[in-house]
ZAKE-457681 format. One record per atom (N, C-alpha, C, CB): residue in three letters; x, z, y. Coordinates in pm, whole numbers, plus 50000, padded with zeros to 5 digits. Atoms other than C-alpha are relative to their C-alpha. Glycine has a CB too. Layout:
N
pt r:Ala, X:X, Z:Z, Y:Y
...
//
This chain:
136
pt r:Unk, X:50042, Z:50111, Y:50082
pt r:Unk, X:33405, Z:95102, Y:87493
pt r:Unk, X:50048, Z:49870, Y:50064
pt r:Unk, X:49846, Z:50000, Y:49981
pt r:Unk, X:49990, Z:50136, Y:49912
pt r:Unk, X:33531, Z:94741, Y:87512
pt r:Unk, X:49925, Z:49945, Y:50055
pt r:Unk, X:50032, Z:49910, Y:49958
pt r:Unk, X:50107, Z:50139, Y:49938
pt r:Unk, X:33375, Z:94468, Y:87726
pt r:Unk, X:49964, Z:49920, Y:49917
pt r:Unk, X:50054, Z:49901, Y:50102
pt r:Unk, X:49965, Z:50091, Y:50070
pt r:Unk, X:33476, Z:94264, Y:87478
pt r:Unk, X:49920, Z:49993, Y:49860
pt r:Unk, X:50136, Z:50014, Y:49991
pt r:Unk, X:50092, Z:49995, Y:50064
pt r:Unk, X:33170, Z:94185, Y:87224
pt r:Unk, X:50107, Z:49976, Y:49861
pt r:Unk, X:49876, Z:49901, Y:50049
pt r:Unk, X:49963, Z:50056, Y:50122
pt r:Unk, X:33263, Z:94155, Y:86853
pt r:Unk, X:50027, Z:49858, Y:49972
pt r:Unk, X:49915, Z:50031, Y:49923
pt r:Unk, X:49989, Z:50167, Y:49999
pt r:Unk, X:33201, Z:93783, Y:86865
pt r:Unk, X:50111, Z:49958, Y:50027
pt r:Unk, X:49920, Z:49927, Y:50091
pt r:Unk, X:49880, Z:50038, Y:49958
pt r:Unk, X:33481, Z:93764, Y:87079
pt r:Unk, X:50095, Z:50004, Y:49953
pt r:Unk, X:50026, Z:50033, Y:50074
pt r:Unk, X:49836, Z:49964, Y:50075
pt r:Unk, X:33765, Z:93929, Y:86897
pt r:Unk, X:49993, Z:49999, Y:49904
pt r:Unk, X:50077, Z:50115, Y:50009
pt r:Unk, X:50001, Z:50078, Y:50147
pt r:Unk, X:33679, Z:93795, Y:86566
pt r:Unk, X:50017, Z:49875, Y:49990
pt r:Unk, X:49889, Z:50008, Y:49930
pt r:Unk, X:50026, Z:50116, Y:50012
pt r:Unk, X:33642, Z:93453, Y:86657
pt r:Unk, X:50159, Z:49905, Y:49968
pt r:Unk, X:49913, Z:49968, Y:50133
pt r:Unk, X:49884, Z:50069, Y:49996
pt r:Unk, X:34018, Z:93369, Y:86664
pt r:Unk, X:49997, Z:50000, Y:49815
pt r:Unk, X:50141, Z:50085, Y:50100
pt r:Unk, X:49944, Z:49965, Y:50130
pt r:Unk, X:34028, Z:93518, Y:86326
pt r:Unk, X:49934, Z:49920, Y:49869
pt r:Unk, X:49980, Z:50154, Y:49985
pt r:Unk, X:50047, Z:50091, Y:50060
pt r:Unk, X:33753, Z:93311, Y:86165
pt r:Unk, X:50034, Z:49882, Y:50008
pt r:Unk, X:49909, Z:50002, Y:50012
pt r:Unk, X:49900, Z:50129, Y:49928
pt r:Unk, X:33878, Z:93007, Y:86360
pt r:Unk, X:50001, Z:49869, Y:49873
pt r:Unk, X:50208, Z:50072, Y:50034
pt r:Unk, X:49930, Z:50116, Y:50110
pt r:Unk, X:34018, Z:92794, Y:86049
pt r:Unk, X:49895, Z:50004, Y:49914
pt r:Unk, X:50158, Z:50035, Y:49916
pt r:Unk, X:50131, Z:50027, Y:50056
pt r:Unk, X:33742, Z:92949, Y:85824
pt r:Unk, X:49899, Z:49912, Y:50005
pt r:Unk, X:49950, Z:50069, Y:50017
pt r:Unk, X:50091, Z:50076, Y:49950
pt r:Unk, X:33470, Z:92805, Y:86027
pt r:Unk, X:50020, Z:49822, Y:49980
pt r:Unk, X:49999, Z:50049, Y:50143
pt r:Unk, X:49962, Z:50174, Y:50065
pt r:Unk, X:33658, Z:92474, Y:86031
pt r:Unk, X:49990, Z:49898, Y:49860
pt r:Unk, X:50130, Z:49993, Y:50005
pt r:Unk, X:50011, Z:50001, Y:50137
pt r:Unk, X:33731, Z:92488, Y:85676
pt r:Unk, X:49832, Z:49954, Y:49936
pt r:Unk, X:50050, Z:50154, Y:49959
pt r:Unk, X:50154, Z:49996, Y:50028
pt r:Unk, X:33320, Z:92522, Y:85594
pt r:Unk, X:49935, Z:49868, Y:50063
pt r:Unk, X:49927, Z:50142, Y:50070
pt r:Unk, X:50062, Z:50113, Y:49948
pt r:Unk, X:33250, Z:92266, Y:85850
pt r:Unk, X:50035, Z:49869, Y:49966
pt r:Unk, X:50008, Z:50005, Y:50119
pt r:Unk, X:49924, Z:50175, Y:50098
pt r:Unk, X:33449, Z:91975, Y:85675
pt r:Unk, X:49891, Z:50017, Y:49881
pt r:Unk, X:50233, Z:50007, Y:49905
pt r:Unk, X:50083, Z:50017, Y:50145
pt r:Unk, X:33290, Z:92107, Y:85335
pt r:Unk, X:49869, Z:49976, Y:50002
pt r:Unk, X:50004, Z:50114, Y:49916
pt r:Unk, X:50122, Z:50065, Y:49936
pt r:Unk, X:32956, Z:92057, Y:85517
pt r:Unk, X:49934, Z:49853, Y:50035
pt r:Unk, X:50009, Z:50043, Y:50098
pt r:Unk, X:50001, Z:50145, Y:49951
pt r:Unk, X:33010, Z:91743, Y:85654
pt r:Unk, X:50030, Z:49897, Y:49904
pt r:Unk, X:50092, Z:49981, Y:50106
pt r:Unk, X:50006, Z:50085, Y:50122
pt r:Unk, X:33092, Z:91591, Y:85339
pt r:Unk, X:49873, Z:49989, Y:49924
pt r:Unk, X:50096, Z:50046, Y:49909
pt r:Unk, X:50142, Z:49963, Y:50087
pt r:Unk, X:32752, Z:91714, Y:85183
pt r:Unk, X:49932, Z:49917, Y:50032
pt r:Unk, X:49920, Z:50128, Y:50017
pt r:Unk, X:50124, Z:50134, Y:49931
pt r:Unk, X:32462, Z:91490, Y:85239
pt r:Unk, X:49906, Z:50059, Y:50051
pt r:Unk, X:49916, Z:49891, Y:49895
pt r:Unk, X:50118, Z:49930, Y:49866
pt r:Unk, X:32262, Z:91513, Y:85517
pt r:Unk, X:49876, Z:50069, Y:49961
pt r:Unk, X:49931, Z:49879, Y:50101
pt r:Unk, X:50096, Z:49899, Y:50086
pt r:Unk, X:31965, Z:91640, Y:85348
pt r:Unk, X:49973, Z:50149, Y:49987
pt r:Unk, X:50028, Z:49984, Y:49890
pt r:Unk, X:49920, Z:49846, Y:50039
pt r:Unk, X:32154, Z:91953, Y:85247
pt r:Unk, X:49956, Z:50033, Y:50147
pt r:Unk, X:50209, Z:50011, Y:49954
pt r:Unk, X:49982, Z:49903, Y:49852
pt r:Unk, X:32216, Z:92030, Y:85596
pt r:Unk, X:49878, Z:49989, Y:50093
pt r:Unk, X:50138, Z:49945, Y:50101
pt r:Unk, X:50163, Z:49975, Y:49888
pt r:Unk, X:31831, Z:91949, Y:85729
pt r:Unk, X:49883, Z:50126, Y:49964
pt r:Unk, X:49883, Z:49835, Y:49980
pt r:Unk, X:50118, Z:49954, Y:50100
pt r:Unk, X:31678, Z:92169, Y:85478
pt r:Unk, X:50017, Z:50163, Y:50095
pt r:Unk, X:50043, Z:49993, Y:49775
pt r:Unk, X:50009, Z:49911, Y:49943
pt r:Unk, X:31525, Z:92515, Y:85677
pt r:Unk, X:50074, Z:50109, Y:49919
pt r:Unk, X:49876, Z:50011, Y:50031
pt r:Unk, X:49918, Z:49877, Y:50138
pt r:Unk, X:31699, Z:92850, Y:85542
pt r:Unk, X:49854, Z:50096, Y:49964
pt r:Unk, X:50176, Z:50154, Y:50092
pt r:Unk, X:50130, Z:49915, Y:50109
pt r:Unk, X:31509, Z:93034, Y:85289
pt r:Unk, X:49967, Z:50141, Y:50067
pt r:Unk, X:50069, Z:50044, Y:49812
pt r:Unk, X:50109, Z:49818, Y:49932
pt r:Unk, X:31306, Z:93376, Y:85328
pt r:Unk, X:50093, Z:50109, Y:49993
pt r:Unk, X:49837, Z:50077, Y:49874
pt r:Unk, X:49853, Z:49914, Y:49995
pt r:Unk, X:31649, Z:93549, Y:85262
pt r:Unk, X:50060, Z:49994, Y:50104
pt r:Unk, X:50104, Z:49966, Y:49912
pt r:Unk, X:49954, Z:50047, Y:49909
pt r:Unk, X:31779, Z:93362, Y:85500
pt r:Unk, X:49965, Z:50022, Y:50182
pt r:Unk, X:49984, Z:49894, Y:49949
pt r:Unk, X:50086, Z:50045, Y:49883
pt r:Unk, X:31573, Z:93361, Y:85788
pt r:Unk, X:49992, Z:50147, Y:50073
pt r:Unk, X:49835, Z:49925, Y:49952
pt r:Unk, X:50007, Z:49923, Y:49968
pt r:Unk, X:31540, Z:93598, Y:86002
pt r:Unk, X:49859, Z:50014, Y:50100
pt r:Unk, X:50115, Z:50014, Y:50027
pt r:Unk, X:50136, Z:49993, Y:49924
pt r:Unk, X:31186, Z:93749, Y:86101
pt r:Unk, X:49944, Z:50100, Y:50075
pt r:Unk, X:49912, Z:49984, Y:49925
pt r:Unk, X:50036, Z:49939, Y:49826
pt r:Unk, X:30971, Z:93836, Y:86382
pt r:Unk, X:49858, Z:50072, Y:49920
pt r:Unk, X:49956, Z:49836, Y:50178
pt r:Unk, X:50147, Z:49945, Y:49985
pt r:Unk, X:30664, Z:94094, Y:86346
pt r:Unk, X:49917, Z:49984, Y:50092
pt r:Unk, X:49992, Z:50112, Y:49998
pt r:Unk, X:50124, Z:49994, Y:49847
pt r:Unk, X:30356, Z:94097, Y:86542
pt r:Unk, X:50032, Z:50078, Y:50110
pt r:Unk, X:49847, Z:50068, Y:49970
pt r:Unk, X:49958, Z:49969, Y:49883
pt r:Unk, X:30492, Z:94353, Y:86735
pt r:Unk, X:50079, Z:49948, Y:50110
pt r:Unk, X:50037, Z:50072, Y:49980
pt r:Unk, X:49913, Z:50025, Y:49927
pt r:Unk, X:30796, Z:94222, Y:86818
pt r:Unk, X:49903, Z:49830, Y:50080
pt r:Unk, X:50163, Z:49997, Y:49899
pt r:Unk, X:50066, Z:50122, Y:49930
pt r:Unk, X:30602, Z:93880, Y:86930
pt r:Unk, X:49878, Z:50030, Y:50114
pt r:Unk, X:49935, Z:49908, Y:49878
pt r:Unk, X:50122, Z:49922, Y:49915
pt r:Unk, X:30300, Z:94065, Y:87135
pt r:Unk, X:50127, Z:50053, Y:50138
pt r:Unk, X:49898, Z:50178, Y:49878
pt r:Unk, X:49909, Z:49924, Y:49905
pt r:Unk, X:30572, Z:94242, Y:87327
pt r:Unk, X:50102, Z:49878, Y:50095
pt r:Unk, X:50106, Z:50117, Y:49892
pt r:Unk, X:49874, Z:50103, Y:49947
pt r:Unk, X:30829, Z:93898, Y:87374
pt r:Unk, X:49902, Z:49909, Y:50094
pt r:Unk, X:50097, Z:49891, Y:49854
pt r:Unk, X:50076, Z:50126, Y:49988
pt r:Unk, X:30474, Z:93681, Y:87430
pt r:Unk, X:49968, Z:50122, Y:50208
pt r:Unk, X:49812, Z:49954, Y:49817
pt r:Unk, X:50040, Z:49900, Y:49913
pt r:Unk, X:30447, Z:94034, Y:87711
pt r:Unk, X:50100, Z:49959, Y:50122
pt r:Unk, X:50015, Z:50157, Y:49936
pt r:Unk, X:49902, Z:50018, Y:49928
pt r:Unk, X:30791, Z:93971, Y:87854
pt r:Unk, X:50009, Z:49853, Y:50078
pt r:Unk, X:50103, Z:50028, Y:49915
pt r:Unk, X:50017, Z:50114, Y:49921
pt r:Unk, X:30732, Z:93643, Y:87918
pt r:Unk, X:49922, Z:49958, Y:50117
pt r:Unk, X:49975, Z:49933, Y:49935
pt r:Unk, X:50042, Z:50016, Y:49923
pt r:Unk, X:30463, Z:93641, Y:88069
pt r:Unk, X:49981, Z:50076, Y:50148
pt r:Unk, X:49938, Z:49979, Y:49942
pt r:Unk, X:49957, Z:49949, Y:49897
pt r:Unk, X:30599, Z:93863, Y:88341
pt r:Unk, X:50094, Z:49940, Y:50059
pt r:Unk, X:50028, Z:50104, Y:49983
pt r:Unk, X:49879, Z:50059, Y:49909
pt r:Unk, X:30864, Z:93670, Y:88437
pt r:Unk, X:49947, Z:49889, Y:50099
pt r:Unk, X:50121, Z:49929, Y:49902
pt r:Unk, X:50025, Z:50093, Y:49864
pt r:Unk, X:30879, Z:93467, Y:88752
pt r:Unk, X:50094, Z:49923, Y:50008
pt r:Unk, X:49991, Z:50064, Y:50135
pt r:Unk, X:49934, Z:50106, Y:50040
pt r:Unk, X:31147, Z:93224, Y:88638
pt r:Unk, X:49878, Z:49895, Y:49926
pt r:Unk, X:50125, Z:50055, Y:49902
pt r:Unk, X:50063, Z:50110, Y:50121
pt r:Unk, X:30993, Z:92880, Y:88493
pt r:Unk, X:50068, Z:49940, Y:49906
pt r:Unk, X:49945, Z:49888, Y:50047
pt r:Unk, X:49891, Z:50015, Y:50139
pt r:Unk, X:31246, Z:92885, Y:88243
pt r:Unk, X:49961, Z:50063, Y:49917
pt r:Unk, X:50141, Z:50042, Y:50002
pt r:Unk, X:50069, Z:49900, Y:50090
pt r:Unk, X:31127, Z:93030, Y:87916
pt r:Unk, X:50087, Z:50074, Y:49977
pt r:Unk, X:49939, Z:49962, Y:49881
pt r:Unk, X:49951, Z:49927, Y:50080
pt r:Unk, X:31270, Z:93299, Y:87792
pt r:Unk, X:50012, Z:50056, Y:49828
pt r:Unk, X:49976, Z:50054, Y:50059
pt r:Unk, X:49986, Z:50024, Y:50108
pt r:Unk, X:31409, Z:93315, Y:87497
pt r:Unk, X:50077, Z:50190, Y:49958
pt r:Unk, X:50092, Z:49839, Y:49988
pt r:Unk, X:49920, Z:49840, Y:50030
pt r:Unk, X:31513, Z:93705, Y:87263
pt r:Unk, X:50135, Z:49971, Y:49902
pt r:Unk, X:49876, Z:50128, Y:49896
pt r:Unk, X:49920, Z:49986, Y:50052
pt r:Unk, X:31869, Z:93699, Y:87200
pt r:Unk, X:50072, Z:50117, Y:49935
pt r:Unk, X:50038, Z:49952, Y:50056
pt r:Unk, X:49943, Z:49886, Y:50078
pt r:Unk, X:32014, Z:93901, Y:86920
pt r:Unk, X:50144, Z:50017, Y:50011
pt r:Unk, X:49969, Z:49985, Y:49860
pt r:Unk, X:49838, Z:50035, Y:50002
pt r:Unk, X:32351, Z:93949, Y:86919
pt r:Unk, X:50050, Z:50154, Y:49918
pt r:Unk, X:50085, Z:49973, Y:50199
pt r:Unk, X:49914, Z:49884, Y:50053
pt r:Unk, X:32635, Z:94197, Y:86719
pt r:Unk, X:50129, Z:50046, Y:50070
pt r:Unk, X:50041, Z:49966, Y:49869
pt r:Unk, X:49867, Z:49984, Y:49951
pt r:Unk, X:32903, Z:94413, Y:86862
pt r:Unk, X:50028, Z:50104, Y:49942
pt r:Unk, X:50024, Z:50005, Y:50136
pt r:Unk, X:49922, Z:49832, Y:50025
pt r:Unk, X:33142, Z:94700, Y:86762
pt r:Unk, X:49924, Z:50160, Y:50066
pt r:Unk, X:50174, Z:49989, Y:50096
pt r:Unk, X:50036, Z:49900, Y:49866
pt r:Unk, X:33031, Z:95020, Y:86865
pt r:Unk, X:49909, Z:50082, Y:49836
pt r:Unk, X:49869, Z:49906, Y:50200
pt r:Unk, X:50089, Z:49994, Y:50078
pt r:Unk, X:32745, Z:95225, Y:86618
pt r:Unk, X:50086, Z:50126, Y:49931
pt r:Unk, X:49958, Z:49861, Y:49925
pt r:Unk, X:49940, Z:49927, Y:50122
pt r:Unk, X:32799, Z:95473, Y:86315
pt r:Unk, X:50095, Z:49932, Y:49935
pt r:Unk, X:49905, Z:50033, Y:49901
pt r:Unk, X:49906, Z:50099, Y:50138
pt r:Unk, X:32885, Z:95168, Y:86068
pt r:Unk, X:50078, Z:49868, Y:50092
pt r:Unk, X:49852, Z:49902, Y:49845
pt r:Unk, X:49882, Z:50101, Y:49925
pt r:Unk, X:33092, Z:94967, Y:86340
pt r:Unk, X:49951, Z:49915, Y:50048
pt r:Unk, X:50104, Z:49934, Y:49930
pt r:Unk, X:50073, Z:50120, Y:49937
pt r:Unk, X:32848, Z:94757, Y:86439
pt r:Unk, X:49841, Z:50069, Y:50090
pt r:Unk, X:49957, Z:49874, Y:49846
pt r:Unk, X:50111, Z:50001, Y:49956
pt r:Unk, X:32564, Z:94741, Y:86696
pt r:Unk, X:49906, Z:49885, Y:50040
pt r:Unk, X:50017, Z:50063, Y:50076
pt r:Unk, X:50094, Z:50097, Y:49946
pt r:Unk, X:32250, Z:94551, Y:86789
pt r:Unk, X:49992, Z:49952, Y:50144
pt r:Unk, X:49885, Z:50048, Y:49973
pt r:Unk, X:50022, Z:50045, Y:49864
pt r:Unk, X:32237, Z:94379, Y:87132
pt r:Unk, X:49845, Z:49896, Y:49977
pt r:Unk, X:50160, Z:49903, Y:50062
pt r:Unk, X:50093, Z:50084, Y:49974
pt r:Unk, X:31924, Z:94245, Y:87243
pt r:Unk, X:50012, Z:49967, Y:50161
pt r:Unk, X:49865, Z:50059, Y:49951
pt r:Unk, X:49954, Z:50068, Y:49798
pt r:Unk, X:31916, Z:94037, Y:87590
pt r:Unk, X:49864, Z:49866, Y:50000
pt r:Unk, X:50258, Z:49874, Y:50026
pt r:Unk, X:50074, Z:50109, Y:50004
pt r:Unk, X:31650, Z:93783, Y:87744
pt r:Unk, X:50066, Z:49877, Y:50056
pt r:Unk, X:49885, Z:50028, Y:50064
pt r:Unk, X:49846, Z:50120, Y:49999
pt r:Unk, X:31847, Z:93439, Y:87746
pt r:Unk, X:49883, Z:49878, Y:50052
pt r:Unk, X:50115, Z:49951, Y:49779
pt r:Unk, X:50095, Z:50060, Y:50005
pt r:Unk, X:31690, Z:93127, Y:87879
pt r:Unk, X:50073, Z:49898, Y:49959
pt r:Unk, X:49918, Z:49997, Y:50102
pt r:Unk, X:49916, Z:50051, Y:50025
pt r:Unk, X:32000, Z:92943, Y:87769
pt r:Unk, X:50040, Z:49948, Y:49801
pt r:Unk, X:50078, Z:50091, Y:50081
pt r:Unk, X:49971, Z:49981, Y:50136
pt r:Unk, X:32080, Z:92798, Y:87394
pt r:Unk, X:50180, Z:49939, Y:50037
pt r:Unk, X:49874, Z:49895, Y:49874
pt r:Unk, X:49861, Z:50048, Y:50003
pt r:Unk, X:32488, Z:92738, Y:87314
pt r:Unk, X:50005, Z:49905, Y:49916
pt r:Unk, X:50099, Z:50092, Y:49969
pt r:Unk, X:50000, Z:50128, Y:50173
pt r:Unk, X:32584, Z:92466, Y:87062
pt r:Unk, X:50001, Z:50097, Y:49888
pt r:Unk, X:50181, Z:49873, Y:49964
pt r:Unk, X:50008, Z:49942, Y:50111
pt r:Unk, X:32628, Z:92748, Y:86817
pt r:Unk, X:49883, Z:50079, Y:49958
pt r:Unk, X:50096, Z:50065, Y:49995
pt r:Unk, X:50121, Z:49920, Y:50052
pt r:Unk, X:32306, Z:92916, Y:86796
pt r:Unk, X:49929, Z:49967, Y:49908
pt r:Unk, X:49918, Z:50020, Y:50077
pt r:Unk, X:50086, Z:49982, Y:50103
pt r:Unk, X:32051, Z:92949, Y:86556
pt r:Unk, X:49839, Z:50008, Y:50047
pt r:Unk, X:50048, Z:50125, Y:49929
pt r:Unk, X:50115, Z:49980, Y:49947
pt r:Unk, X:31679, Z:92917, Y:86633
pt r:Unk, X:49907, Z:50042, Y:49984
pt r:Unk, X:49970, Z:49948, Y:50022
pt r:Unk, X:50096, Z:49938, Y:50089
pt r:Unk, X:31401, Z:93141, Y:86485
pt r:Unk, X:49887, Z:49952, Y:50069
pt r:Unk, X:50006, Z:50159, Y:49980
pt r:Unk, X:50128, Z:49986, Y:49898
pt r:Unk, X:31011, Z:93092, Y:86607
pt r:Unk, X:49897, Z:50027, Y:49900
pt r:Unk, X:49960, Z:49856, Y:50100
pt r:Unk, X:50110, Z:49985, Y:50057
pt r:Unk, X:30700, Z:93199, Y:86530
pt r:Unk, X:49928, Z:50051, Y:50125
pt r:Unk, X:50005, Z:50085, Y:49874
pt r:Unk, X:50091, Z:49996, Y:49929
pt r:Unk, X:30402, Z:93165, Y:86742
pt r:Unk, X:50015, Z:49997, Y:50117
pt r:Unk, X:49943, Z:50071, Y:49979
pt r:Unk, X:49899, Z:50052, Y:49890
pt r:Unk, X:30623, Z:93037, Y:86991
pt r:Unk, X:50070, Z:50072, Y:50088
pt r:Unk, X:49948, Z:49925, Y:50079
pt r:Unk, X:49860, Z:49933, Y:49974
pt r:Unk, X:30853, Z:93300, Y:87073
pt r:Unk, X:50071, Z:50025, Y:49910
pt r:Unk, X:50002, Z:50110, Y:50057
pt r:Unk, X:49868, Z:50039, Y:50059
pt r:Unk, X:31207, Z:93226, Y:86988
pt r:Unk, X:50082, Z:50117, Y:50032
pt r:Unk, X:50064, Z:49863, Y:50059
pt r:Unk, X:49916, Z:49871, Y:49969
pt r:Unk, X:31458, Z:93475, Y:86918
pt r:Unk, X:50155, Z:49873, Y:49922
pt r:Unk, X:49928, Z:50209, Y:49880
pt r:Unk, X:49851, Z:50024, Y:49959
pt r:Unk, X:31829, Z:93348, Y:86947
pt r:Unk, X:50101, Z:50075, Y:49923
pt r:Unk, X:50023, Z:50036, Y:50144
pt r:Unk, X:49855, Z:49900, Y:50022
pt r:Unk, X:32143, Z:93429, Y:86753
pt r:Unk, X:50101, Z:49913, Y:49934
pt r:Unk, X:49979, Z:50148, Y:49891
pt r:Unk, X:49892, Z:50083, Y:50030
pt r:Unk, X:32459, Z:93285, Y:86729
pt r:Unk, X:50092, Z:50023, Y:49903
pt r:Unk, X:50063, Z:49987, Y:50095
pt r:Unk, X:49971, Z:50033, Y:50202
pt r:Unk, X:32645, Z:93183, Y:86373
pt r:Unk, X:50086, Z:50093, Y:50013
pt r:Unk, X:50075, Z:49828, Y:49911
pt r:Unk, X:49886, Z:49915, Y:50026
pt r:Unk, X:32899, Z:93483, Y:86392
pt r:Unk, X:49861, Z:50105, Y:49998
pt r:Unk, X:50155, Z:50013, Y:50126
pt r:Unk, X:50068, Z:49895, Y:49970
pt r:Unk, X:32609, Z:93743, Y:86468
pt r:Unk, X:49912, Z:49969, Y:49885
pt r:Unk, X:49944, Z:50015, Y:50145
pt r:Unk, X:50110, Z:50017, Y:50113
pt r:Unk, X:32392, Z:93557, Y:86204
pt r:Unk, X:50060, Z:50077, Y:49869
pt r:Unk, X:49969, Z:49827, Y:49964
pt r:Unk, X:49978, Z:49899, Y:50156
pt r:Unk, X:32578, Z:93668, Y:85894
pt r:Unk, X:49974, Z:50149, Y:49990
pt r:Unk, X:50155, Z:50002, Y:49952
pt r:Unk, X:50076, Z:49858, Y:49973
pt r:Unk, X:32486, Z:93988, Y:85993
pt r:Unk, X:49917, Z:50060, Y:50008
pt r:Unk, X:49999, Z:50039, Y:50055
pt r:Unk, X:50141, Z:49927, Y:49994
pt r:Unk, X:32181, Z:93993, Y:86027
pt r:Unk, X:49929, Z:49880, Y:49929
pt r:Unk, X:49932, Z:50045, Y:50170
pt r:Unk, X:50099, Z:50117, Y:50092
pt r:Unk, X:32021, Z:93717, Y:85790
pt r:Unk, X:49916, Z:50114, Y:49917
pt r:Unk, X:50106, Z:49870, Y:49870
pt r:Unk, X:50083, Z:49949, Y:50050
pt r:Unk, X:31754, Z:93820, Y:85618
pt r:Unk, X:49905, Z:50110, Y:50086
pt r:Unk, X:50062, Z:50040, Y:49900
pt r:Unk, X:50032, Z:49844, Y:49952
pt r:Unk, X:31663, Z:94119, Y:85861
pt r:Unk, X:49853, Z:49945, Y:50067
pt r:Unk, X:50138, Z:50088, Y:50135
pt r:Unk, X:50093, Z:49993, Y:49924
pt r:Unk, X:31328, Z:94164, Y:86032
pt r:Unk, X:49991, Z:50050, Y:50133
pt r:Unk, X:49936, Z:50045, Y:49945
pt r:Unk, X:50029, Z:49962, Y:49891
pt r:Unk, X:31287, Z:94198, Y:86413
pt r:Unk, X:49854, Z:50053, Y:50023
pt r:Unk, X:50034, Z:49905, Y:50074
pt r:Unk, X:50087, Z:49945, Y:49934
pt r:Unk, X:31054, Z:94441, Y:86553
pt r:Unk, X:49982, Z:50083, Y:50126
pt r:Unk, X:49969, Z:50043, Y:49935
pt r:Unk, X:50008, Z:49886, Y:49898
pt r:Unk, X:30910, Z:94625, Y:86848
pt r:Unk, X:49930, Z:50144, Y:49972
pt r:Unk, X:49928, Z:49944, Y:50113
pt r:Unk, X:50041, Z:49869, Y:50078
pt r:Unk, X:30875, Z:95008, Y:86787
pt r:Unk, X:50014, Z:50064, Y:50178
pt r:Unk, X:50133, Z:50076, Y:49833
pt r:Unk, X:50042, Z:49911, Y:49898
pt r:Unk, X:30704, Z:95234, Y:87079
pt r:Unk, X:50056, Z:50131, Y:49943
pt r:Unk, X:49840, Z:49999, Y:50027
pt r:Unk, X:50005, Z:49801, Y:50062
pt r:Unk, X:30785, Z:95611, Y:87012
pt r:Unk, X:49995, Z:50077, Y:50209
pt r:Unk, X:50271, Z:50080, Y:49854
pt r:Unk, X:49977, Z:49905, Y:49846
pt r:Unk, X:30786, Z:95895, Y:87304
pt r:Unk, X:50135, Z:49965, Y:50046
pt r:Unk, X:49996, Z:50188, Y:49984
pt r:Unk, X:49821, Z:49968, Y:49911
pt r:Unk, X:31150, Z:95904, Y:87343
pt r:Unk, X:50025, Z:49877, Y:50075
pt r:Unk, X:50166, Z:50020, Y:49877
pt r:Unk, X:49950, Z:50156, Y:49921
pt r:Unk, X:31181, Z:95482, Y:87394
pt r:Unk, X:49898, Z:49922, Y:49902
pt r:Unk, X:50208, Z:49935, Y:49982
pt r:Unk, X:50040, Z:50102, Y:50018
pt r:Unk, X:31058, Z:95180, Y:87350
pt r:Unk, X:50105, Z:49889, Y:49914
pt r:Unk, X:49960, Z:49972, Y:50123
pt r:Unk, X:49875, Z:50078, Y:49984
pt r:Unk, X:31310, Z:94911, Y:87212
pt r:Unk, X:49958, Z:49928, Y:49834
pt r:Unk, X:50175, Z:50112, Y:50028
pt r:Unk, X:50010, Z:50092, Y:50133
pt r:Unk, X:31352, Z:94617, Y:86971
pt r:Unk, X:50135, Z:50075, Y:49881
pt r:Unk, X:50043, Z:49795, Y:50057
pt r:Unk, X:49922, Z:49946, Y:50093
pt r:Unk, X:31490, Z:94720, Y:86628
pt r:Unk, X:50010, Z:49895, Y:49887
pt r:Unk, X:49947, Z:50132, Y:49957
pt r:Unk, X:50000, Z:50101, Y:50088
pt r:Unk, X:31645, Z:94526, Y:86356
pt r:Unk, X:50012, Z:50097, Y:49845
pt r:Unk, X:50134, Z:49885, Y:50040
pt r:Unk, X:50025, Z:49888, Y:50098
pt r:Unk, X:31577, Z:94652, Y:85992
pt r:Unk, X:50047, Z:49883, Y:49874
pt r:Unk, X:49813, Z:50082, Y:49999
pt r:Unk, X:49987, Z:50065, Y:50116
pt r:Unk, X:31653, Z:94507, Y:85648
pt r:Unk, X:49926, Z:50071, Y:49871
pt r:Unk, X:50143, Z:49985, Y:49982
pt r:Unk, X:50099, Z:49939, Y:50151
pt r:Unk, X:31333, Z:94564, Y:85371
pt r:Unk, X:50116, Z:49971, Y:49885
pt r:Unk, X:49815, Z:49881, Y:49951
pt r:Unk, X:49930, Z:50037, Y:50136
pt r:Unk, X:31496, Z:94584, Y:85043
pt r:Unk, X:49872, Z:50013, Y:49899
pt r:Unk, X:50141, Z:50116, Y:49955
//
């Protein structure tokens, strides 16, 4: 498997896209671009997953908060996989979710991917681990 996250070796390829969008943006009126994204849009956190992040935190021995970054890479059945990571870091491109004041993290190439989806934490015997799901 590459090192090399999806983000990475797409990004050349969006490149002009992104640009493209960001002019047609920047022409819009500010307004447009303050307004939160809708319930489609958004991407949400369950009680679990927040009980468990509000868990992680408070184990850590950094005084930096930690923040749950989502991220997408190659790899999976359908070509894609979930990365989760604890970040205490935001980039200029991220995205910021919160509720009940843990923030989960994901940056605008990984977002189209997962908009709309719900983050959760799911116990079973075999593992533990955050899962991303999409209700229809």
């Amino acid at each position: 498997m590459s090192r090399f996250s999806l983000i990475h070796r797409i990004t050349p390829f969006f490149a002009a896209r992104i640009r493209q969008n960001h002019r047609l943006l920047s022409s819009s009126s500010s307004s447009l671009l303050r307004q939160a994204p809708s319930l489609e849009e958004s991407v949400h956190l369950t009680e679990n997953c927040i009980r468990k992040m509000k868990e992680l935190q408070a184990s850590e021995t950094s005084a930096e908060e930690k923040m749950l970054r989502l991220g997408v890479e190659t790899g999976g059945c359908s070509g894609f996989q979930y990365v989760f990571d604890l970040d205490d870091k935001l980039n200029p491109d991220d995205r910021v979710f919160e509720k009940e004041g843990v923030k989960l993290v994901v940056d605008n190439i990984s977002y189209d991917f997962v908009k709309g989806a719900t983050i959760d934490y799911v116990e079973e015997l075999i593992r533990s681990a955050f899962q991303v799901s999409f209700l229809l």
